[in-house]
N, C-alpha and C positions, 0 to 999 in steps of 0.2 A: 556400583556405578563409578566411571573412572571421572578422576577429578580433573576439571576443565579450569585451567588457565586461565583468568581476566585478561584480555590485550587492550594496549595502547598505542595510539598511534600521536607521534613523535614529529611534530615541523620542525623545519633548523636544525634537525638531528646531527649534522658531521662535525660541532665544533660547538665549542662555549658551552651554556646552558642547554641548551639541549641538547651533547652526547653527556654531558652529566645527569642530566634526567631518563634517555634510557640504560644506564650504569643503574641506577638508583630503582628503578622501576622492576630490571632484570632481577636484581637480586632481593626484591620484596618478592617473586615469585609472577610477574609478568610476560607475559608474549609480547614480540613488537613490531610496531609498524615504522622505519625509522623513514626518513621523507628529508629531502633534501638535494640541492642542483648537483655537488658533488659522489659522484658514484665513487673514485676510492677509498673516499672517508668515509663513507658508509659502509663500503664495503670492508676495510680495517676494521670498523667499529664492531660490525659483526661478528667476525674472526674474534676479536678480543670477547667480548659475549658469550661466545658459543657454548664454553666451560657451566656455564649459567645454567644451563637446562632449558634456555628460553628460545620459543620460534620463533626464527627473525625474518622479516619480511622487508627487502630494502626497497625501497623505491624513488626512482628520479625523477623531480618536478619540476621545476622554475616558477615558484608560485607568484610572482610577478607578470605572470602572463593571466589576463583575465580568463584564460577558461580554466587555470590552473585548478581551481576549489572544483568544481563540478568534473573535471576530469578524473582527480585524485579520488572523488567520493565513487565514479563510478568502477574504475578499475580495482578498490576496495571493493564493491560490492560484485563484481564480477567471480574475484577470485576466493567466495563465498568467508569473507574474514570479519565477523561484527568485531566490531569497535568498543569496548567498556570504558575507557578513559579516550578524550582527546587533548593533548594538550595543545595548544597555538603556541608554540615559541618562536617562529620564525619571525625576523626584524629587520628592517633595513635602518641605518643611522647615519647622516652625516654632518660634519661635526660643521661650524662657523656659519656667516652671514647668510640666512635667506634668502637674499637678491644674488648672494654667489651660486645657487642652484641652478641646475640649468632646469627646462620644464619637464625633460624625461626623469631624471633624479626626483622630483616634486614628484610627479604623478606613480612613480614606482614603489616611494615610502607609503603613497594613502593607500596605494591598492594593496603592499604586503602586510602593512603595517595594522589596517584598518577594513579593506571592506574583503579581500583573502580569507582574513580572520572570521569576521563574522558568515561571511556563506559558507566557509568551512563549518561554522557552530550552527547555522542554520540546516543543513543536510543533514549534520551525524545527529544531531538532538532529537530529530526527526527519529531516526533508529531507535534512539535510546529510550522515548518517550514510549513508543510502542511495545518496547521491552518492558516499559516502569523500572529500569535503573541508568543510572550512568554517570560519568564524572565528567566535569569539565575545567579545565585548567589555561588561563590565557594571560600570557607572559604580558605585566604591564609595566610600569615602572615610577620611582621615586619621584620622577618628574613628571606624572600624573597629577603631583598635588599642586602644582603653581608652575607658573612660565619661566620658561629657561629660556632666556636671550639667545643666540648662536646656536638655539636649537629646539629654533621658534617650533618647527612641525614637526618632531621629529616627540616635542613634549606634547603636540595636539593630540597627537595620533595615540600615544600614549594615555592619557586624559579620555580618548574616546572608548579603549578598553577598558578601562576600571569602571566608566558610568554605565557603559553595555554592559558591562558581566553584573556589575550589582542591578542594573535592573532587571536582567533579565534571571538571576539566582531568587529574586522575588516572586515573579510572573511563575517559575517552575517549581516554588516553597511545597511541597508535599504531592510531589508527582515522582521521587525515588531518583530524580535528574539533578547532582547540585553544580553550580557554577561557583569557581573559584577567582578573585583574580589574584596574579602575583607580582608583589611591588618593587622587587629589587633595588639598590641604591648602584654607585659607580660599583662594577663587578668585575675581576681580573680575565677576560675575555682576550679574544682575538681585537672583535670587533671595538674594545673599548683602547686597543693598544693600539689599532686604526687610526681612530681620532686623537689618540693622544699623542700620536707621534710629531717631532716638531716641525711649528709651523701649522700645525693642528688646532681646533679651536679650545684644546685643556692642557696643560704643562703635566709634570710629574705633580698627582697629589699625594697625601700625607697617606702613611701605611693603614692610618686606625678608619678612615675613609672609603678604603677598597674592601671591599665584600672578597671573602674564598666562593670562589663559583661551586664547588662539592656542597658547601653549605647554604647556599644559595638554592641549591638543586632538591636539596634534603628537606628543605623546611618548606619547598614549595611539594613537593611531594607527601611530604605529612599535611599542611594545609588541603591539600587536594581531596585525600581518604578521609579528613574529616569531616569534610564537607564546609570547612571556612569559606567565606564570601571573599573576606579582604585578608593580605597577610602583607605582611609588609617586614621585613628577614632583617636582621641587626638594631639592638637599642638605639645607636646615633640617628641610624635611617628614621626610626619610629617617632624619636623626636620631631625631628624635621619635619614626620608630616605632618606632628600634631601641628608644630607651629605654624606653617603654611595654613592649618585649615582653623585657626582661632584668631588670625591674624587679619587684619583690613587688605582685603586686594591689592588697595595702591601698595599698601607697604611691603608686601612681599613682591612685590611687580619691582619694585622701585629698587629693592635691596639684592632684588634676584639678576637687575641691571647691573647694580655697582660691582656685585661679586666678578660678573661675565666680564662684563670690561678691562678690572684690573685682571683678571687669569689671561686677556687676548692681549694684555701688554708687555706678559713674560716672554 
Protein backbone atom coordinates (compact mmCIF):
# COMPACT_ATOMS: atom_id res chain seq x y z
CA UNK A 1 0.00 0.00 0.00
CA UNK A 2 1.67 3.22 -0.93
CA UNK A 3 2.12 5.62 1.89
CA UNK A 4 -0.25 8.71 1.78
CA UNK A 5 1.13 12.00 2.95
CA UNK A 6 -0.82 14.01 5.85
CA UNK A 7 -1.73 17.64 4.31
CA UNK A 8 -2.10 20.91 5.76
CA UNK A 9 -3.53 23.64 4.87
CA UNK A 10 -1.58 26.94 5.69
CA UNK A 11 -3.43 30.74 6.13
CA UNK A 12 -0.83 33.68 5.89
CA UNK A 13 1.34 31.25 4.18
CA UNK A 14 3.62 34.13 2.01
CA UNK A 15 5.46 35.65 4.88
CA UNK A 16 6.20 35.55 8.77
CA UNK A 17 4.74 32.59 10.76
CA UNK A 18 3.21 31.16 8.31
CA UNK A 19 5.96 30.42 5.43
CA UNK A 20 7.76 29.28 8.53
CA UNK A 21 5.21 26.76 9.28
CA UNK A 22 4.98 25.35 5.92
CA UNK A 23 8.99 25.03 5.88
CA UNK A 24 8.37 23.13 9.05
CA UNK A 25 5.41 21.02 8.06
CA UNK A 26 7.27 20.28 4.54
CA UNK A 27 10.07 18.80 6.10
CA UNK A 28 8.17 16.64 8.87
CA UNK A 29 6.91 14.82 5.82
CA UNK A 30 3.61 17.01 4.88
CA UNK A 31 1.69 17.96 1.69
CA UNK A 32 0.42 21.72 1.36
CA UNK A 33 -2.04 23.88 1.15
CA UNK A 34 -0.47 27.30 1.26
CA UNK A 35 -3.34 30.19 1.20
CA UNK A 36 -2.68 33.58 0.94
CA UNK A 37 -3.54 37.35 -1.05
CA UNK A 38 0.00 37.32 -2.39
CA UNK A 39 0.49 34.86 -5.38
CA UNK A 40 4.50 35.52 -5.81
CA UNK A 41 5.10 34.66 -2.42
CA UNK A 42 3.59 31.82 -2.63
CA UNK A 43 4.52 31.04 -5.55
CA UNK A 44 8.51 31.57 -4.44
CA UNK A 45 7.62 29.69 -1.46
CA UNK A 46 6.75 26.62 -3.48
CA UNK A 47 9.84 26.69 -5.73
CA UNK A 48 11.73 26.87 -2.49
CA UNK A 49 9.78 23.62 -1.15
CA UNK A 50 9.74 21.74 -4.12
CA UNK A 51 13.17 19.91 -3.02
CA UNK A 52 11.02 18.62 -0.04
CA UNK A 53 9.19 15.92 -1.68
CA UNK A 54 5.99 17.73 -0.72
CA UNK A 55 2.63 18.49 -2.90
CA UNK A 56 2.09 21.93 -2.95
CA UNK A 57 -1.09 23.39 -3.76
CA UNK A 58 -1.03 27.38 -3.82
CA UNK A 59 -3.93 29.32 -3.57
CA UNK A 60 -5.20 32.89 -3.62
CA UNK A 61 -7.69 34.26 -1.13
CA UNK A 62 -8.21 37.58 0.53
CA UNK A 63 -9.66 36.22 3.41
CA UNK A 64 -11.01 39.44 4.66
CA UNK A 65 -13.68 39.18 2.26
CA UNK A 66 -16.64 37.45 4.05
CA UNK A 67 -17.06 34.65 1.57
CA UNK A 68 -13.45 34.16 1.65
CA UNK A 69 -13.70 30.83 4.51
CA UNK A 70 -16.64 29.01 2.56
CA UNK A 71 -15.04 29.86 -0.82
CA UNK A 72 -11.64 28.47 0.17
CA UNK A 73 -13.35 25.26 1.95
CA UNK A 74 -15.18 24.65 -1.39
CA UNK A 75 -12.48 24.97 -3.89
CA UNK A 76 -10.43 22.58 -1.41
CA UNK A 77 -13.05 20.30 -1.68
CA UNK A 78 -13.48 20.53 -5.27
CA UNK A 79 -10.06 19.79 -6.19
CA UNK A 80 -10.61 16.38 -4.12
CA UNK A 81 -7.68 17.44 -1.38
CA UNK A 82 -8.76 16.34 2.56
CA UNK A 83 -7.19 18.49 4.76
CA UNK A 84 -5.44 16.60 8.03
CA UNK A 85 -3.97 19.56 9.80
CA UNK A 86 -5.55 23.22 9.49
CA UNK A 87 -3.63 25.78 10.80
CA UNK A 88 -5.40 29.67 10.97
CA UNK A 89 -2.31 31.83 10.93
CA UNK A 90 -3.61 34.52 8.96
CA UNK A 91 -3.77 38.10 11.17
CA UNK A 92 -4.44 41.44 10.62
CA UNK A 93 -2.66 44.05 13.36
CA UNK A 94 -2.63 47.61 13.65
CA UNK A 95 -0.61 49.19 15.82
CA UNK A 96 -1.83 52.59 18.15
CA UNK A 97 -5.14 54.46 19.14
CA UNK A 98 -8.53 52.70 18.47
CA UNK A 99 -10.33 55.98 17.70
CA UNK A 100 -7.32 56.19 14.96
CA UNK A 101 -8.97 53.17 13.13
CA UNK A 102 -10.98 53.98 10.57
CA UNK A 103 -14.21 51.48 10.42
CA UNK A 104 -12.91 49.36 7.34
CA UNK A 105 -9.48 48.59 9.36
CA UNK A 106 -11.91 47.63 12.55
CA UNK A 107 -14.26 45.46 10.65
CA UNK A 108 -11.45 43.70 8.50
CA UNK A 109 -9.22 42.70 11.72
CA UNK A 110 -12.66 40.90 13.44
CA UNK A 111 -13.51 39.22 10.28
CA UNK A 112 -9.64 37.93 9.56
CA UNK A 113 -8.67 37.88 12.81
CA UNK A 114 -11.73 36.26 14.43
CA UNK A 115 -14.88 35.14 12.73
CA UNK A 116 -12.54 34.00 8.96
CA UNK A 117 -10.88 31.86 11.64
CA UNK A 118 -13.56 30.21 13.20
CA UNK A 119 -15.83 29.32 9.89
CA UNK A 120 -12.71 28.29 8.46
CA UNK A 121 -12.55 25.56 11.80
CA UNK A 122 -16.01 25.22 11.50
CA UNK A 123 -16.07 23.59 7.64
CA UNK A 124 -12.83 21.64 7.82
CA UNK A 125 -13.72 20.05 11.62
CA UNK A 126 -16.55 19.14 9.88
CA UNK A 127 -14.24 16.74 7.50
CA UNK A 128 -12.24 15.79 9.94
CA UNK A 129 -14.80 14.60 12.54
CA UNK A 130 -16.25 12.36 9.82
CA UNK A 131 -12.75 11.12 9.35
CA UNK A 132 -12.22 10.56 13.36
CA UNK A 133 -8.89 12.49 13.08
CA UNK A 134 -7.36 15.70 12.56
CA UNK A 135 -5.36 18.64 13.86
CA UNK A 136 -6.23 22.04 14.46
CA UNK A 137 -3.86 24.77 14.93
CA UNK A 138 -4.95 28.68 15.37
CA UNK A 139 -2.41 31.32 15.75
CA UNK A 140 -3.28 33.36 18.98
CA UNK A 141 -1.09 35.35 20.88
CA UNK A 142 0.72 36.69 24.08
CA UNK A 143 -1.79 39.39 24.26
CA UNK A 144 -4.56 37.10 24.61
CA UNK A 145 -3.77 37.00 28.26
CA UNK A 146 -4.56 40.74 29.31
CA UNK A 147 -5.37 44.12 27.35
CA UNK A 148 -3.00 45.86 25.50
CA UNK A 149 -3.68 49.59 25.39
CA UNK A 150 -2.90 50.81 21.47
CA UNK A 151 -3.95 47.45 20.65
CA UNK A 152 -7.17 47.43 22.22
CA UNK A 153 -8.76 44.88 19.17
CA UNK A 154 -6.35 43.74 17.91
CA UNK A 155 -5.73 41.87 21.75
CA UNK A 156 -9.59 41.11 21.66
CA UNK A 157 -9.53 39.23 18.74
CA UNK A 158 -6.70 37.58 20.04
CA UNK A 159 -8.33 36.73 23.42
CA UNK A 160 -11.33 35.48 21.29
CA UNK A 161 -8.99 32.52 19.65
CA UNK A 162 -7.34 31.16 22.77
CA UNK A 163 -11.06 30.83 24.59
CA UNK A 164 -12.51 29.23 21.14
CA UNK A 165 -9.91 26.89 20.67
CA UNK A 166 -9.72 25.78 24.41
CA UNK A 167 -13.32 25.47 24.34
CA UNK A 168 -13.77 24.02 21.63
CA UNK A 169 -10.49 21.35 22.09
CA UNK A 170 -12.77 20.23 25.04
CA UNK A 171 -16.26 19.87 23.10
CA UNK A 172 -13.93 17.50 20.52
CA UNK A 173 -11.84 15.57 23.88
CA UNK A 174 -12.05 11.98 22.31
CA UNK A 175 -13.39 12.21 18.96
CA UNK A 176 -9.39 11.75 17.32
CA UNK A 177 -9.92 16.02 16.38
CA UNK A 178 -7.48 18.14 18.68
CA UNK A 179 -7.47 21.72 18.83
CA UNK A 180 -4.41 23.71 19.50
CA UNK A 181 -3.99 27.25 20.21
CA UNK A 182 -0.66 29.06 19.78
CA UNK A 183 0.52 32.06 22.01
CA UNK A 184 3.34 33.62 20.61
CA UNK A 185 4.99 36.81 22.35
CA UNK A 186 6.62 40.05 20.05
CA UNK A 187 7.92 37.83 17.04
CA UNK A 188 10.55 39.08 14.37
CA UNK A 189 8.00 39.37 11.52
CA UNK A 190 7.14 41.52 8.78
CA UNK A 191 4.09 42.44 10.31
CA UNK A 192 5.60 43.25 13.75
CA UNK A 193 8.36 45.53 11.73
CA UNK A 194 5.13 47.28 10.44
CA UNK A 195 4.04 48.59 13.62
CA UNK A 196 7.27 48.99 14.90
CA UNK A 197 8.42 51.14 12.50
CA UNK A 198 8.71 54.94 13.70
CA UNK A 199 5.86 56.81 14.65
CA UNK A 200 4.39 53.39 15.13
CA UNK A 201 2.69 52.41 18.18
CA UNK A 202 6.29 50.16 19.75
CA UNK A 203 9.93 51.69 19.47
CA UNK A 204 12.79 49.26 19.08
CA UNK A 205 12.39 46.55 22.07
CA UNK A 206 15.10 44.58 23.85
CA UNK A 207 16.64 41.54 21.93
CA UNK A 208 15.65 38.93 24.82
CA UNK A 209 11.93 40.11 23.98
CA UNK A 210 11.57 39.22 20.37
CA UNK A 211 10.87 35.66 19.69
CA UNK A 212 12.97 33.90 16.38
CA UNK A 213 9.93 33.27 14.06
CA UNK A 214 11.76 29.49 13.03
CA UNK A 215 11.24 28.85 16.58
CA UNK A 216 8.11 30.17 16.89
CA UNK A 217 7.01 27.99 14.06
CA UNK A 218 8.63 24.81 15.59
CA UNK A 219 7.10 24.74 18.80
CA UNK A 220 3.84 25.64 17.38
CA UNK A 221 4.21 22.73 15.20
CA UNK A 222 5.30 20.24 17.76
CA UNK A 223 2.39 21.53 20.11
CA UNK A 224 0.02 20.86 17.09
CA UNK A 225 1.11 16.91 16.68
CA UNK A 226 0.66 16.67 20.24
CA UNK A 227 -2.22 17.49 20.51
CA UNK A 228 -1.53 20.56 23.37
CA UNK A 229 -4.45 22.87 23.87
CA UNK A 230 -2.33 25.89 24.95
CA UNK A 231 1.42 26.50 24.05
CA UNK A 232 2.70 29.61 24.72
CA UNK A 233 6.73 29.60 22.89
CA UNK A 234 9.68 31.27 25.08
CA UNK A 235 10.15 31.15 29.09
CA UNK A 236 9.75 35.16 29.38
CA UNK A 237 6.46 34.81 27.27
CA UNK A 238 5.24 32.10 29.74
CA UNK A 239 5.93 34.16 32.62
CA UNK A 240 3.92 37.02 31.52
CA UNK A 241 1.13 34.93 30.98
CA UNK A 242 1.41 33.33 34.21
CA UNK A 243 1.37 36.71 35.64
CA UNK A 244 -1.50 38.28 33.68
CA UNK A 245 -3.63 35.39 34.70
CA UNK A 246 -2.85 35.30 38.92
CA UNK A 247 -2.92 38.85 38.85
CA UNK A 248 -6.13 41.23 39.75
CA UNK A 249 -7.56 42.70 36.39
CA UNK A 250 -7.38 46.13 37.37
CA UNK A 251 -3.74 45.69 38.01
CA UNK A 252 -2.74 44.26 34.87
CA UNK A 253 -5.10 46.59 33.04
CA UNK A 254 -3.60 49.37 34.92
CA UNK A 255 0.26 48.30 34.47
CA UNK A 256 -0.59 47.20 30.97
CA UNK A 257 -1.49 51.16 30.55
CA UNK A 258 1.65 52.59 32.05
CA UNK A 259 3.79 50.23 29.96
CA UNK A 260 1.81 51.59 26.53
CA UNK A 261 1.99 55.10 27.33
CA UNK A 262 5.58 55.44 28.21
CA UNK A 263 6.71 53.10 24.75
CA UNK A 264 4.01 55.90 22.74
CA UNK A 265 6.23 58.49 24.22
CA UNK A 266 9.63 57.34 22.58
Amino acid sequence: MAFTRPRVLITGASAGIGAEFARVFAANGHDLILVARREDRLNALRDELAPTGADIVVIVKDLALKTAASALHKDVKKRGLPVDVLVNNAGIAYGGAFTAMNADDVARMVLVNAATLATLTRLFVTDMLARGAGRILNVSSLSAFQAVPNMSLYAATKAFVLSFSEGLAEELRGSGVTVTALCPGVTDTEMVHDIAHPGGAFPELPAFLISDVKAVAKEGYEACVAGEVVRVPGFANQLSALWSQTQPRWLVRTFSGIFSRQLMRR
